[in-house]
N, C-alpha and C positions, 0 to 999 in steps of 0.2 A: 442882199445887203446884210441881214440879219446873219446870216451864214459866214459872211468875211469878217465879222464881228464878235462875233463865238470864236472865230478861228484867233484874233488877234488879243480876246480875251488869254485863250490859252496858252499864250505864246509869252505874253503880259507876266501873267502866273508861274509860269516855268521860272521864267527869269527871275521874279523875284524869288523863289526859293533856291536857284542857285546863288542869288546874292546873299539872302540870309544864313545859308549851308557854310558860304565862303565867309561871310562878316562871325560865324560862328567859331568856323575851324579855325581862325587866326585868332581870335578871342580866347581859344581851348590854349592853341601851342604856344600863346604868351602866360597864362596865366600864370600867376605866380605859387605852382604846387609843386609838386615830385613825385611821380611814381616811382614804386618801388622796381629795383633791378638786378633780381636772384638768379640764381642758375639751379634747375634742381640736378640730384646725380645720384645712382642705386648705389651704396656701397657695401661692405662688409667691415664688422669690428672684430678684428685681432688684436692680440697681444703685443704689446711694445717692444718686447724681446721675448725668444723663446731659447730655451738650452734643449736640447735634441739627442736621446741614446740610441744608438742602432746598429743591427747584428748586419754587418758582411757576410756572404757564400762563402769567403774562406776561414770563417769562425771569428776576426779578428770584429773586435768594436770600436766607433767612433763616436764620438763628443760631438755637435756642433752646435756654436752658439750665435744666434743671430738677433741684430739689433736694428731692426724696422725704421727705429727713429733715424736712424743716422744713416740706413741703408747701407753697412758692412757686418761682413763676419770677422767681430773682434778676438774669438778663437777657436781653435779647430785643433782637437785630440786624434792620435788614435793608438786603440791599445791591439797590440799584433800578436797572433798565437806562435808559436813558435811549431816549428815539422814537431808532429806527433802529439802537440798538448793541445786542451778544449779550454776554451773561459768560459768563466757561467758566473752568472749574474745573482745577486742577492740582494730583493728589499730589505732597508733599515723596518723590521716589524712596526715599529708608532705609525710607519710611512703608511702602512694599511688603514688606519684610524683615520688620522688627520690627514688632508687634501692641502695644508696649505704648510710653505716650508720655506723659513728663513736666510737669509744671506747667511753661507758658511755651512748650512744644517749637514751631516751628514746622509745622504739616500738611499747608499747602499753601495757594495763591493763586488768590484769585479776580478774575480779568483782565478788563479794561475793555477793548475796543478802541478807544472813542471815547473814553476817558479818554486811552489813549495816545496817541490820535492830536491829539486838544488838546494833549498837553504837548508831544508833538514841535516843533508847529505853534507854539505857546508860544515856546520855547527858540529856534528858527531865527529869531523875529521878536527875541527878546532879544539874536540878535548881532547881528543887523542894525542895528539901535537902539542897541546900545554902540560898533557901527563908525561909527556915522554922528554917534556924539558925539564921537568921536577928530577927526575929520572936521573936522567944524565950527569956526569960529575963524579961518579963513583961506583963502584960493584955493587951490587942488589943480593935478594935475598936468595934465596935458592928456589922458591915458592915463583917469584916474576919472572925469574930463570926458565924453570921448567912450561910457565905461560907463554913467553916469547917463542921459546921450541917446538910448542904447539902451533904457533901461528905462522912460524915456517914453513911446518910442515905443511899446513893446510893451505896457504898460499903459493907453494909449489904444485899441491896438488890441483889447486884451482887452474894455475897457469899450462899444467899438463895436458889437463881435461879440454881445455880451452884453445891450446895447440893443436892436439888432434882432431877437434872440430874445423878449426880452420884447413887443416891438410884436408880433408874431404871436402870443404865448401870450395877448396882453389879446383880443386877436380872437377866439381860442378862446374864452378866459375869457367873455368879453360872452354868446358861444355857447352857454353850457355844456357845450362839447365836452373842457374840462380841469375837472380836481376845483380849489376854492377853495386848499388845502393848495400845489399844484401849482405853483398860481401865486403865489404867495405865498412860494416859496422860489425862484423865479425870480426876482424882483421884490428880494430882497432881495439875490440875489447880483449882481443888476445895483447895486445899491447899494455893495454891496463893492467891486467893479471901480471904480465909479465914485472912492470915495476914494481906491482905489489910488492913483490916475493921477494926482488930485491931490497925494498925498503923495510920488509921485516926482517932479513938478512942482519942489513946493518942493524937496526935496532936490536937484536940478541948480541950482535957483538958490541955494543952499547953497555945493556945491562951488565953484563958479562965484564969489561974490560972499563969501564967508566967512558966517558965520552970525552973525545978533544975540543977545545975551542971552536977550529974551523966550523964542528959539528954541530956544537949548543948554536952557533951563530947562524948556520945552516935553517936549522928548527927556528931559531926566532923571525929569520928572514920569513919560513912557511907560515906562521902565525900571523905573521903581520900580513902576507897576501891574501890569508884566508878573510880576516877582518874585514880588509878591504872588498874583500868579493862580497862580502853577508852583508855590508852598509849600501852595496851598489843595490843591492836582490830588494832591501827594506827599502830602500829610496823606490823600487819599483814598485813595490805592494804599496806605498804610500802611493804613489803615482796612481793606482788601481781603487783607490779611494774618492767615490765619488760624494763632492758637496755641491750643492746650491750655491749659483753663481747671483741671485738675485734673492730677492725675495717673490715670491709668486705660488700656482699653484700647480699639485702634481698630479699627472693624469699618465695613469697606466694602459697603454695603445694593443687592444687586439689585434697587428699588424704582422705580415709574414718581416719585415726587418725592422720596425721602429719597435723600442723594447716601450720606453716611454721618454714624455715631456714634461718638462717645467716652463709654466705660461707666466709671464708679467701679472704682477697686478692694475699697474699702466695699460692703457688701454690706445688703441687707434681703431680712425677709422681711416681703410683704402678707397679711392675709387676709380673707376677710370671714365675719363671725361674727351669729349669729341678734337679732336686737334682744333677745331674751329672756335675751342674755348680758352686756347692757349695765353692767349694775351688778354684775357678778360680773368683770368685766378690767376692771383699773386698770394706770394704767403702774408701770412699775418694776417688773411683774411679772414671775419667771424663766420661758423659756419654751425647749423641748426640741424642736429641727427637724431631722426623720429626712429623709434624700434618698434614696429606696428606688433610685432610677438607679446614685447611686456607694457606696450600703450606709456610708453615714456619717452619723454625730448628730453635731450643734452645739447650742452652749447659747445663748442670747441672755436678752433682756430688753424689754417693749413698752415705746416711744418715744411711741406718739402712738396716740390713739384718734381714727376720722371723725366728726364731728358732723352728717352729713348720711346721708338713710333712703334705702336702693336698694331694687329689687326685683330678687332675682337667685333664679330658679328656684321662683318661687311663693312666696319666702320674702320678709321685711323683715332687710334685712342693715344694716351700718354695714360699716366697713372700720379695718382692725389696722393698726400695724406695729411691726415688731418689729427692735432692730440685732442683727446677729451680727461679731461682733468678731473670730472666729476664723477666720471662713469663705475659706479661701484663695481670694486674688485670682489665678490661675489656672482655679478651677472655671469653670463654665460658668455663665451665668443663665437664667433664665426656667425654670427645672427647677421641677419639681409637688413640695411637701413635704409630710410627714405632720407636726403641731404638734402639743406638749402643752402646753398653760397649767397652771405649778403654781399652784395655789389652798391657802392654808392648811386643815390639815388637817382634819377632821369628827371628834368625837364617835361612836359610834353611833348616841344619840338626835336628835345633829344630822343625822345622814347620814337617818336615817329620817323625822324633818323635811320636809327637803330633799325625798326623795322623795315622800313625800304631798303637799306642793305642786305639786311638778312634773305630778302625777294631776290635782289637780284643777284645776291652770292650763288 
């Protein structure tokens, strides 16, 4: 009897702790509190925009400038070598000093040699052409006389020399003992000589005889083509002039193609977060970025969610980002952050909710 009495005690007991267990938990998921309801996420702090220098395999270099926030590239250069000329890069000297470089700042130059050496070539032939229109209009002296006869001659002689080379290069050429290319810049430069001679021609009979109209107007026509070709060549050396498209800072890259960068002083943070958080971060969200390196939190807010599905480490991600407004432009980037997404708060019975979903998700 004492035994079926133990047993009904126990049974007794039971019950009332599942009743008090159940009068409790319904007590908890009414209460009138909130738990809090964050999402944490590893991310990394980059720069808001970055501008980007870098050497191509076939010598030529490219700009690019990219803008994080907005996720486009608002512009994209590139400066092309031409057959047979090198570019070569040159830091603005302060640029070695100081790391940080203003909207506009000049950075440094990127050099043509055959650009140069066209506008040299350019400009010499444009005083020639302005001297020889001062020139014209009347007989000369006997002194410019005997210079011009000089330049005949040696410009036939050029064009001579320069024949006979080609007569032998066509003979190879016929042979294919020279490449097509070869001969074909032979060929042309015999062409060149050739006008030479002719154009010193006329200019003796220039000085000599004074010049006619058609002629002087001839020459001003060549003056004016020349101009125009020296303002095209300076529009490209300006073009080759590299400035700072921002403000931010500059970092010389020991890389086989990136020469260097210019980083925001704006800062973000990226992350990438499980698809299954897609509809729980919205922008405008406040968001809490620990840098466990410099043992400092920053506050931010997400700017932009990815619309496109990665797979990063077995998982289906999208990718965050987040501004931080505070984050001094001095810090370092590319540092590893610990994030908290604040989520408005939970209920208890929402919290418990919440949880049971997430079981049987």
């Amino acid at each position: 009897m004492r035994f079926f009495q133990k047993i009904n005690g126990r049974q007794l007991n039971e019950k009332m702790i599942y009743i008090i267990a159940g009068v409790l938990l319904v007590i908890i998921l009414f209460m009138p509190i909130k738990l809090p309801n964050n999402i944490r996420l590893a991310g990394k702090i980059i720069p808001a925009r970055e501008w980007i220098l870098q050497r191509n395999n076939d010598g030529s270099m490219v700009t690019t400038f990219h803008d994080y926030r907005n996720g486009w590239i608002p512009n994209y250069s590139s400066k092309l070598a031409e057959r047979g000329d090198e570019l070569e890069f040159t830091l603005v000297s302060r640029m070695n000093k100081s790391g940080f470089v203003s909207h506009g700042d000049t950075i440094g130059f990127v050099i043509s040699n055959e650009i140069e050496r066209k506008l040299s070539e350019l400009k010499g032939n444009l005083a020639v052409a302005r001297a020889n229109l001062e020139l014209a209009g009347s007989p000369e002296k006997m002194s410019i006389i005997e210079q011009a006869q000089k330049e005949v001659a040696l410009s036939r002689e050029k064009a001579r020399l320069q024949k006979n080379i080609l007569e032998r290069e066509q003979k190879l050429f016929d042979n294919r003992l020279i490449s097509e290319e070869e001969f074909q810049i032979t060929q042309s430069t015999a062409r060149v000589y050739e006008i030479e001679a002719a154009l010193a021609d006329t200019r003796l009979k220039t000085v000599i005889t004074g010049a006619r109209p058609e002629q002087i107007n001839l020459i001003r026509s060549q003056i004016n083509s020349m101009e125009e070709q020296i303002k095209v060549l300076e529009k490209r050396i300006l073009h080759y002039t590299l400035r700072s498209p921002f403000d931010g800072h500059l970092e010389t890259l020991f890389s086989q193609d990136t020469v260097l960068m210019v980083g925001d002083t704006a800062s973000l943070v990226v992350m990438p977060a499980n698809w299954t958080f897609r509809g729980k971060i919205i922008k405008g969200q406040k968001i809490l970025i620990e840098i466990p390196e410099l043992n400092q939190v920053f506050s931010g807010k997400i700017i932009k969610l990815g619309n496109r599905v990665q797979v990063l480490n077995g998982e289906q991600v999208f990718w965050v980002w987040a501004d931080i407004p505070r984050y001094p432009s001095d810090n370092p980037r590319n540092l590893i952050a610990v994030t908290k997404i604040i989520g408005d708060p939970l209920t208890p019975g929402q919290y418990m909710l919440k949880f049971l979903k997430s079981i049987v998700g």
